[in-house]
C-alpha positions in Angstrom: 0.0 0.0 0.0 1.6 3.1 -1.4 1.5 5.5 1.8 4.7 8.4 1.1 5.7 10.7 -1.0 9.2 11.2 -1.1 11.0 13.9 -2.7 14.5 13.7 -4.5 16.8 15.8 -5.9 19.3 15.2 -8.8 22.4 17.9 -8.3 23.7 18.8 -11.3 22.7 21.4 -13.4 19.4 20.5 -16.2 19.9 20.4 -20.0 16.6 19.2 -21.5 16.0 15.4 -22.4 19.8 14.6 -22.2 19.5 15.0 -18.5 16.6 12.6 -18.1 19.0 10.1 -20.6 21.5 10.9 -18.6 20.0 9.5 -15.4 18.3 6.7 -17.0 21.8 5.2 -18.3 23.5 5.7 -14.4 20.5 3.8 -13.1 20.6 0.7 -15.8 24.2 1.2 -15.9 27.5 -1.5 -14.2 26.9 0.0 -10.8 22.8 -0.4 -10.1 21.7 -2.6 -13.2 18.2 -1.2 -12.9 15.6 -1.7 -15.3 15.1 1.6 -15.6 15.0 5.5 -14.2 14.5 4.7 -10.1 12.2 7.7 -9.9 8.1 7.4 -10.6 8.4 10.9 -12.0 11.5 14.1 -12.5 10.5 17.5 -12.1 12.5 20.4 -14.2 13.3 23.5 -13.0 10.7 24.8 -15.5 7.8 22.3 -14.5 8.0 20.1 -17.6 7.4 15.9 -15.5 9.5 13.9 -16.9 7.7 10.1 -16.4 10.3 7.3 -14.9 8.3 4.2 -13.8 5.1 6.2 -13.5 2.2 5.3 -11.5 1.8 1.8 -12.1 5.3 0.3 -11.4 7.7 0.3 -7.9 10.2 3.2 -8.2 13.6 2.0 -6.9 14.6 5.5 -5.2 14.3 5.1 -1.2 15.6 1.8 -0.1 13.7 -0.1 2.3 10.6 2.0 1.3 10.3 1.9 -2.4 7.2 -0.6 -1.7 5.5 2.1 0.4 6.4 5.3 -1.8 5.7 7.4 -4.8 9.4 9.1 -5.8 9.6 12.1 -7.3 13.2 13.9 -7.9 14.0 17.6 -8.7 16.4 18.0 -11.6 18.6 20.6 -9.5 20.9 21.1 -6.6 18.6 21.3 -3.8 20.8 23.8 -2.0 19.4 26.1 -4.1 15.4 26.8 -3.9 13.3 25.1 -6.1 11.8 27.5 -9.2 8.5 28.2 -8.7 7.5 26.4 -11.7 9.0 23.2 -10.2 7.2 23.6 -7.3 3.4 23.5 -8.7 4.4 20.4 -10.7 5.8 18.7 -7.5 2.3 19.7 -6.0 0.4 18.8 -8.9 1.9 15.4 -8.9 1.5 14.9 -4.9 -2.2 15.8 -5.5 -2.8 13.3 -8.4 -0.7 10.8 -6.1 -3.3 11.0 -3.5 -6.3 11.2 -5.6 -4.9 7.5 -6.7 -3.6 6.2 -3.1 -5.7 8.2 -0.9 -3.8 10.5 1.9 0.2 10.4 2.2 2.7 11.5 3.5 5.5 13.8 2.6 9.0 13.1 3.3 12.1 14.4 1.8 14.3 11.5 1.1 16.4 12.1 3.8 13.7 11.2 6.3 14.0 7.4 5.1 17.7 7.2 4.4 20.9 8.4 5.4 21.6 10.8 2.8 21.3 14.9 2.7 18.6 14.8 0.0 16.6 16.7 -0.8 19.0 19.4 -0.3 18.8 21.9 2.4 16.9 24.7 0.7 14.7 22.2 -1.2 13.9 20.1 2.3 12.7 23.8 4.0 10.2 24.4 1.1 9.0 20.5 1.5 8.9 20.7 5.1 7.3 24.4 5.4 3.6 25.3 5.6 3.5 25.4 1.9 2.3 22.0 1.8 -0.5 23.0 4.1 -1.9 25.2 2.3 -4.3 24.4 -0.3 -2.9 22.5 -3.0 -3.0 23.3 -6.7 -5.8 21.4 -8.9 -5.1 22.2 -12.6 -7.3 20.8 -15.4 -6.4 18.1 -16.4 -4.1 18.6 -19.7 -3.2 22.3 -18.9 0.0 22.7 -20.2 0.7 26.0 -18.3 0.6 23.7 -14.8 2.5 20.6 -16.0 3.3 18.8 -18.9 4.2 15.3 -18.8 6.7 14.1 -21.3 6.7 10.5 -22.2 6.7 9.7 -25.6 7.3 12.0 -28.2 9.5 10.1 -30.8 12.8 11.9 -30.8 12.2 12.3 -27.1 11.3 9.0 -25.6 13.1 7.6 -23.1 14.0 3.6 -23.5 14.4 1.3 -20.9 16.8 -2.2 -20.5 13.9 -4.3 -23.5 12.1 -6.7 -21.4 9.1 -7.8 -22.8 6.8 -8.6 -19.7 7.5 -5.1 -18.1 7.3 -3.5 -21.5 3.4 -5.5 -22.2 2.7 -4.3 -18.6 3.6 -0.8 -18.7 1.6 -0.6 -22.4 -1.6 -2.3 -20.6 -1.2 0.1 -17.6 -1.4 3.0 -19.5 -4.6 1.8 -21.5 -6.2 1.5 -18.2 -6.4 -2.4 -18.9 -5.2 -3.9 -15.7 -7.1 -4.1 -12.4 -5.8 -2.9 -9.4 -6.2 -5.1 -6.6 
């Protein structure tokens, strides 16, 4: 039962789909062998989601927790504050999280591992009253809140082929499989 939220950040410094490529070939590279991006969804500093594993798959971000959590990463040092922009689409996204799994809670991912992510100016927004107050609820498809980006041809992102995840990711996304 998905029950947290946990926020990420990336470091580094954001250059358009080659960033999201970038992290998708560190996390199926030698070192973590993944099948593919760890994250559920990336934010950009200008609000543009980038989808990882998406709703219906486990995100491998937050060991020990991934089977609990929805992970979402910033593509940014979180030393810095988060833009504006960045900010609605994290919201947007917790919101359509807990229209799927009910309430959660949010955690930077430092709460659930020994790490200083989020970043210190990052985890202060996450932990201030700002989630408190009432969260954003864009129509759906309003590209001025969010736009996710998952499969525009000279964009998409490819994973490790495997045909069973790959035939349960396309009948996820038609809606076709029952959630227990």
């Amino acid at each position: 039962m998905v029950n947290l939220f946990v926020l990420h950040h990336t470091t580094g410094s954001f250059r358009g789909a080659r960033t999201v490529r970038s992290i998708q070939q560190f996390h199926q590279g030698p070192d973590r062998k993944w099948a593919d991006i760890g994250y559920n969804f990336l934010v950009a500093p200008d609000g543009v989601v980038y989808e990882g594993r998406g709703w219906g798959f486990r995100g491998a971000h937050a060991r020990g927790h991934n089977h609990e959590s929805v992970g979402v990463a910033f593509i940014g040092d979180g030393s810095r504050p988060m833009p504006v922009p960045a900010q609605q689409a994290v919201l947007w996204l917790l919101s359509e999280a807990e229209g799927r799994f009910g309430e959660l809670r949010t955690v930077g991912h430092r709460d659930v591992g020994r790490t200083a992510c989020p970043g210190d100016a990052v985890y202060a927004w996450w932990a201030s009253d700002a989630l408190r107050a009432p969260r954003p609820s864009p129509k759906v498809g309003t590209p001025a809140m969010v736009e996710i980006v998952s499969g525009e041809a000279s964009e998409r992102l490819r994973g490790i082929p495997n045909v069973r995840l790959g035939w349960l990711r396309e009948m996820g996304r038609r809606g076709w499989l029952r959630r227990r």
